[in-house]
C-alpha positions as CSV (number, residue, x, y, z in Angstrom):
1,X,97.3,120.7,109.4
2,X,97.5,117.1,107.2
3,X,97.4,117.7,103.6
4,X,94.5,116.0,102.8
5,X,93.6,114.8,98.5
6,X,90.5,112.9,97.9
7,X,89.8,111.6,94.5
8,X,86.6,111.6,93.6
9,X,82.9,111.4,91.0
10,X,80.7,114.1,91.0
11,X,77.2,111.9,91.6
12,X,78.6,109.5,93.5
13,X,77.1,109.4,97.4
14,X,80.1,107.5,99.1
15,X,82.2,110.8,97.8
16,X,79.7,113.0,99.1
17,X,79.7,111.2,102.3
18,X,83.2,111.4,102.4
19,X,83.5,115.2,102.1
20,X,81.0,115.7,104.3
21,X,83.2,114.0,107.2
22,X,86.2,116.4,106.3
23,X,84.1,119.5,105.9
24,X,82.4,118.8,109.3
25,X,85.5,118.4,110.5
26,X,86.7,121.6,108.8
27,X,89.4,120.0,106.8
28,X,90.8,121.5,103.7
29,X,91.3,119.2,101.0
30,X,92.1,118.7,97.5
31,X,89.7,117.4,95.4
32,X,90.5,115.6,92.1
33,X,87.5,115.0,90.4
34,X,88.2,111.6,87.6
35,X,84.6,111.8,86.1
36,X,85.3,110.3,82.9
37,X,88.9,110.6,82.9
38,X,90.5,107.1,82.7
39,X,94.0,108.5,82.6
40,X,93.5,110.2,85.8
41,X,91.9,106.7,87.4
42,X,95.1,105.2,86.5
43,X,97.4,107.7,88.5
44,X,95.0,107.1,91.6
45,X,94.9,103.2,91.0
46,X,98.7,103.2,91.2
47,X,98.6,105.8,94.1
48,X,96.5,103.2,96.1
49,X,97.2,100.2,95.5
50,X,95.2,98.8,92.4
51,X,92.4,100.3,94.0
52,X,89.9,101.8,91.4
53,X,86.2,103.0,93.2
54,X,86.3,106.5,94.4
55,X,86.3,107.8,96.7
56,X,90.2,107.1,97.4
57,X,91.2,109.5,100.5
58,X,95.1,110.1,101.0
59,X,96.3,112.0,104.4
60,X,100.2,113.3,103.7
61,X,100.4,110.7,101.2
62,X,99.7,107.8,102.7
63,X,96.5,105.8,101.5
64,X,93.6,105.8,103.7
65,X,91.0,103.6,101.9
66,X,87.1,104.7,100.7
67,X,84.5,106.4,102.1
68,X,84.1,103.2,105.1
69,X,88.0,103.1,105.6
70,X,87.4,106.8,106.4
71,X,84.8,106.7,108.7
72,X,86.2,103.6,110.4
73,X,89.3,105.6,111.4
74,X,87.0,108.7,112.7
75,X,85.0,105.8,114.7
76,X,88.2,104.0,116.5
77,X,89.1,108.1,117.0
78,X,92.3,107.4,115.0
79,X,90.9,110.4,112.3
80,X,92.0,113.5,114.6
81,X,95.3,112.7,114.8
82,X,96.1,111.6,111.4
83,X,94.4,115.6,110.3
84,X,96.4,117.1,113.0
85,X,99.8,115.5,111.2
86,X,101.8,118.6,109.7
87,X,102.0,118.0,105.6
């Protein structure tokens, strides 16, 4: 199974959203929750790409993208196989 991080704010609906893919899925994942920590923004920013909304989704390292970018791959049926990887 793909090691899976997402990084994420506790209100916001696109990280919901996003969780709610994996979990129906039934994905393990690591959660880092930034709420107010601008430090830990930085470290994902630099993890993908200058990017800095949430959520930011990373399958065995590699940068997926948001929320959309998520549910984009799980619509072309690309998703499966990337969870399937082996960390």
């Amino acid at each position: 199974m793909a090691n899976v991080e997402i990084y994420t704010w506790t209100f916001c609906p696109y990280c919901i959203r996003a969780k709610s893919l994996l979990k129906r899925k039934g994905v393990e994942f690591t959660e880092h929750n930034i709420d107010r920590d601008e430090e830990a923004r930085d470290k994902m920013a630099e993890r993908a790409n200058g990017r800095r909304s949430v959520p930011q989704i990373f399958i065995n390292g590699q940068h997926i993208g948001g929320c959309d970018d998520l549910h984009a791959l799980d619509t072309k049926g690309e998703l499966d196989g990337l969870l399937q990887q082996p960390a």
